[in-house]
C-alpha positions as CSV (number, residue, x, y, z in Angstrom):
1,X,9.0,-35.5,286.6
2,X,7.2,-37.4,283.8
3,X,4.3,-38.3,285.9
4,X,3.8,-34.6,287.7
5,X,3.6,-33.4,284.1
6,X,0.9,-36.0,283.5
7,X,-0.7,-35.4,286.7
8,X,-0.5,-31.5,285.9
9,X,-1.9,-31.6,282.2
10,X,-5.2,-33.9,283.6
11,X,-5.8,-31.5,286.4
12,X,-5.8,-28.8,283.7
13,X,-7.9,-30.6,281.4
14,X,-10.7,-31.2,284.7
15,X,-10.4,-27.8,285.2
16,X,-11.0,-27.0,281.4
17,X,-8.2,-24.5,282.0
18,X,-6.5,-24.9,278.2
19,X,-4.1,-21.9,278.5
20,X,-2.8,-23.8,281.7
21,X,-2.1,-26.7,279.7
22,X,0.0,-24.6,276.8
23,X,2.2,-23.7,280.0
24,X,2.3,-27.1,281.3
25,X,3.7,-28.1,277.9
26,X,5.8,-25.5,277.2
27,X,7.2,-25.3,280.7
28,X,7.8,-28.8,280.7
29,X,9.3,-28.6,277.0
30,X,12.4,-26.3,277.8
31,X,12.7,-28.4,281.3
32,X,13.2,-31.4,279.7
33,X,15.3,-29.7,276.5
34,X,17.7,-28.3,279.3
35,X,17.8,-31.3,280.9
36,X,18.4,-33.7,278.0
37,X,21.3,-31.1,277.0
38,X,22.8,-31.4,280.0
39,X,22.6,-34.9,280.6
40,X,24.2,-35.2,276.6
41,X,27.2,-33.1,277.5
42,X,27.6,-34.3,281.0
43,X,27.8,-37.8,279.9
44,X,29.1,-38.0,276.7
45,X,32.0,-35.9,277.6
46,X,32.7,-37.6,281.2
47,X,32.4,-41.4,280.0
48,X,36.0,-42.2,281.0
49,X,35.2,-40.7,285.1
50,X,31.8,-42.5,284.6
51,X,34.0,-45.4,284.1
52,X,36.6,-45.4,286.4
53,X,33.7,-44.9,289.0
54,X,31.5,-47.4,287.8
55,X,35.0,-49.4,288.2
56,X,35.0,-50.8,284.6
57,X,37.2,-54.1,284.3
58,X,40.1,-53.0,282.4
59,X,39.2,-54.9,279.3
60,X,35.7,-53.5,279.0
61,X,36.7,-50.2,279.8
62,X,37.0,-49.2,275.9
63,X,33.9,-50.8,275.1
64,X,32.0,-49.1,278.8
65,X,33.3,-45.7,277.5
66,X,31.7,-46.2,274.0
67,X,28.8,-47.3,275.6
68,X,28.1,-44.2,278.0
69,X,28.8,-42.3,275.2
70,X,26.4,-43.7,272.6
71,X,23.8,-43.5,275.6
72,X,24.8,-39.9,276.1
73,X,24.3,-38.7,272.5
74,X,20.6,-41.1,272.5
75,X,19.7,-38.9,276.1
76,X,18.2,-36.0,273.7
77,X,15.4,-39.1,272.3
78,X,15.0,-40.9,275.4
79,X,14.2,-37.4,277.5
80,X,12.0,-36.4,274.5
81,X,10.2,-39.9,274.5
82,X,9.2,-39.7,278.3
83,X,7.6,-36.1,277.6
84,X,6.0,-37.5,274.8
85,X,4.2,-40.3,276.6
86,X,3.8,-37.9,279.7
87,X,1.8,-35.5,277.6
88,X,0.0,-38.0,275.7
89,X,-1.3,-39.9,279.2
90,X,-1.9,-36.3,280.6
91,X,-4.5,-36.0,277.2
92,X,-5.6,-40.0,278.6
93,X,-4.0,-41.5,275.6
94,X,-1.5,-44.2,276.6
95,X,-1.2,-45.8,273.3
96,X,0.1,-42.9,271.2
97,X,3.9,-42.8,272.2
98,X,3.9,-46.5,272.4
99,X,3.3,-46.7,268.4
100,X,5.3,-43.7,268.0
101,X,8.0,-46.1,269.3
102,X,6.7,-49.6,267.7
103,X,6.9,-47.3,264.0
104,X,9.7,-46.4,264.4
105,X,11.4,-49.2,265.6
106,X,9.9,-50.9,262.4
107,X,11.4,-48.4,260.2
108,X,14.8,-49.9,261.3
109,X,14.2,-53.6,261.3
């Protein structure tokens, strides 16, 4: 989905059709929002079935159910950095959500 949004904004942008691009990003926005959500409750809240069927060794189980968890709750940043760096390569700027992440990650080290 990440890369028809970036083909969709650049086909825009050749056609000079900017209020085609605000839908584009807005449309692609609440997509991704409802999707992230989703993906948060779904699996945050079923990380013990994700387990069993991912057939967890019974001592890693605790630690595997943490794990999808933690990922579950992180789904929110990692949806919203994909639409980031989609929209950014859409506008032909690659770099952009690459030191969005390279600050950031800075800020924690």
């Amino acid at each position: 989905m990440s890369i028809g949004i970036t083909i969709l904004i650049g086909q825009a942008i050749g056609q000079k059709q900017h209020e085609k691009i605000k839908i584009i990003i807005s449309s692609a926005l609440w997509l991704f929002l409802l999707l992230a959500l989703g993906l948060m409750v779904v699996i945050t809240l079923g990380a013990n079935t994700l387990a069993k069927l991912m057939q967890a060794p019974l001592a890693a189980k605790p630690a595997t159910i943490s794990y999808l968890q933690i990922s579950g709750l992180g789904a929110v940043f990692i949806v919203g950095y994909n639409l980031t760096g989609s929209i950014c390569r859409g506008f032909g700027d690659s770099v952009t959500s690459l030191l969005t992440v390279a600050c950031a990650s800075l800020m924690f080290y």
